[in-house]
N, C-alpha and C positions, 0 to 999 in steps of 0.2 A: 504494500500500500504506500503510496506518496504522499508524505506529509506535507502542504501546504502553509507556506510563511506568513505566520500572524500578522494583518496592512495595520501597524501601531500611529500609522501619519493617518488613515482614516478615522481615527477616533475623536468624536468630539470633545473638545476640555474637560466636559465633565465628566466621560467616560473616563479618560485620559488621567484625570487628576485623580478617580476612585480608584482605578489599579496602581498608581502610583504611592497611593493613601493604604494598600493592601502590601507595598514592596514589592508589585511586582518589575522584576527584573528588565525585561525589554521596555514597557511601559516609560522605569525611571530613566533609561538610558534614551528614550528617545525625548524625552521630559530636556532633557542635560542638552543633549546632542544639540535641538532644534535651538535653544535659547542662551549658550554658551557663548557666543560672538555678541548678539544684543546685550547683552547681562554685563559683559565686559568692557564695551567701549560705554555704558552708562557707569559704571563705578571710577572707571578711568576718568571721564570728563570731569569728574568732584573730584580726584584724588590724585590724578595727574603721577600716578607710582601706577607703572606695571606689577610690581610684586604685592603690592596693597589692596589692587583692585583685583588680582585673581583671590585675595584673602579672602575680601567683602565678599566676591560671588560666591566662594564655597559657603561664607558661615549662613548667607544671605538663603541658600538652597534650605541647607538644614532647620532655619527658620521658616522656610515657607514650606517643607513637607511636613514639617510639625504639623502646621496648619492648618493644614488640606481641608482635615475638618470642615473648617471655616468659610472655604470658598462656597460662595453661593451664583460665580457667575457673573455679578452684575457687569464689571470690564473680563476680556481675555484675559486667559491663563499664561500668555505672553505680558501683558499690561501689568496685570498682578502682583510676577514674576518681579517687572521692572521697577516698579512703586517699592517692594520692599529690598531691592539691591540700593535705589537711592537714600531711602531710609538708613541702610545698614552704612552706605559710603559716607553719608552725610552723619553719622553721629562716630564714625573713624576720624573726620576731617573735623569734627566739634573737638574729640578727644584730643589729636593731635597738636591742636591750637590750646587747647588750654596746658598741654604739656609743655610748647614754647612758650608760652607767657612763661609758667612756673620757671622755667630755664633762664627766661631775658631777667626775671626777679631776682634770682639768686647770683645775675650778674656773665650766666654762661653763655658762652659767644657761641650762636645756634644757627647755623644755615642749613636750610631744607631743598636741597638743590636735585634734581632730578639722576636717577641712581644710574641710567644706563640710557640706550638709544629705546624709544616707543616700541612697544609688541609688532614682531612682523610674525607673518606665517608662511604660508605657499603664494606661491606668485602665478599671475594668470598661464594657460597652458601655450608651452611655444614661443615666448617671446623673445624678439632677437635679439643678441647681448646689447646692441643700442636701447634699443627699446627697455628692455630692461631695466638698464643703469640710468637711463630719462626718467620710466615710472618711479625708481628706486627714491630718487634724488627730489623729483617732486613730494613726493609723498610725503618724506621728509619735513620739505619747507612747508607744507600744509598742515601738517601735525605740529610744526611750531609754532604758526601763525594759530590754531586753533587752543596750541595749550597757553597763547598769552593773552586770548579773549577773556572777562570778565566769567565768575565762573555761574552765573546765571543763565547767560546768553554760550555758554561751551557745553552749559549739559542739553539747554533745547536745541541747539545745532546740530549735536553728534546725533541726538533721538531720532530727529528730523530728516536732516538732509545725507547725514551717513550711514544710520540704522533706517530709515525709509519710516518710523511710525506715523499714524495718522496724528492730522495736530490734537481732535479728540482725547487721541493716546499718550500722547506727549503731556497734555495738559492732567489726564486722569495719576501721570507717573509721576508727576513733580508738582500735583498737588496744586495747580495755579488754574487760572481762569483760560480758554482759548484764545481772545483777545489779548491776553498777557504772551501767549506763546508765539503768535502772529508778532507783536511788538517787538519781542525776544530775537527774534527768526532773522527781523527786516533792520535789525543792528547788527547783529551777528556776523549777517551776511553783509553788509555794506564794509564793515572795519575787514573782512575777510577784502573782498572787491578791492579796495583803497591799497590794502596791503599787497596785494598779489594778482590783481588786473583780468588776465583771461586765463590766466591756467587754470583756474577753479575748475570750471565746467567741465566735464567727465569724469572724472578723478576721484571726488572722494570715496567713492566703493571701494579704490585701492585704500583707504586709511585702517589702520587699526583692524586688520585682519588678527582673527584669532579662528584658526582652524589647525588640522595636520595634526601634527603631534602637542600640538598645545591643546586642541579642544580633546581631544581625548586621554591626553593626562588629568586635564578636569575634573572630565566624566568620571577617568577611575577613581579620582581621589575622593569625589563626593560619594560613589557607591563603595566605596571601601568604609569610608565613615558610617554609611549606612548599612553597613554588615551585609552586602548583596553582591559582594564579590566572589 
């Protein structure tokens, strides 16, 4: 007899998120798998550390399957997902500051300077070593011009125009009004414009890839937490 491969992408969220609320296995890894790039470049935009923001997603996970419980649906279990990784970033980046005040108080000379180059991953299929080394280099200057935006206008940017969310969805993940995201967006993007002219347009989907062997070390690490290894 031939066993036929459970379609885990056909699931609806709530199905999705009750086997995932059971441990089941494929279920959480496809929970992980689909929302490990989104989850990332939203903790990165608040925290501006590649090593901090893969922290926030993993703890941010184990907090939200706690939960599961809890989901009723009202936004996507993407949306959801993304509401409490900004949560989890945003009270790392409360924490952090209050640990630098404590630091500048006691007189210690504290610089918080970015620890290495931004998460890269796999690069499009076939590029030719120009092309390459051009996407490489833009990316680059995009990802610096992004991380020295305001960090208001860096997390509805990344939501938006790098992870593709609806502004709805953007608005539902950071807690603000639509109107405020729209506002957010149309500065964002102007100080981006002013700063870097026409290379923008095509480009950001290269930014802040997280896939290859970074999304599924992730993946292992959060089901190894979760005893479903």
């Amino acid at each position: 007899m031939t066993l036929v491969a459970f379609d885990y992408a056909a699931l609806s969220d709530a199905e999705l998120a009750e086997l995932v609320r059971r441990r089941d296995v494929g279920a959480t890894r496809r929970l992980l798998t689909a929302n490990n790039q989104r989850l990332f470049r939203a903790a990165w935009s608040i925290l501006l550390d590649k090593s901090e923001a893969e922290e926030a997603v993993q703890e941010a996970y184990m907090k939200a399957i706690a939960a599961l419980p809890g989901f009723r649906g009202e936004a996507s279990l993407s949306t959801w997902l993304t509401r409490i990784v900004v949560n989890e970033a945003l009270e790392r980046k409360r924490r952090r500051t209050r640990r630098t005040r404590q630091l500048e108080a006691e007189g210690v000379t504290f610089i918080d300077g970015y620890r290495e180059a931004l998460m890269r991953g796999s690069t499009p299929a076939d590029p030719s070593p120009e092309q390459a080394i051009m996407r490489a280099e833009l990316a680059r200057v995009l990802e610096r011009a992004i991380a020295l935006l305001p960090a208001p206008f860096r997390a509805t940017f990344v939501l938006r125009e790098i992870e593709g969310l609806s502004v709805p969805d953007v608005a539902a993940a950071l807690t603000i009004t639509e109107a405020t995201v729209r506002t957010r967006l149309h500065r964002a993007r102007e100080r981006l414009r002013t700063a870097l002219e026409p290379e923008l347009t095509g480009v950001t989907a290269a930014l802040l890839p997280f896939a290859g062997l970074d999304c599924e070390g992730l993946t292992a690490r959060v089901l190894a937490r979760l005893g479903l290894t």
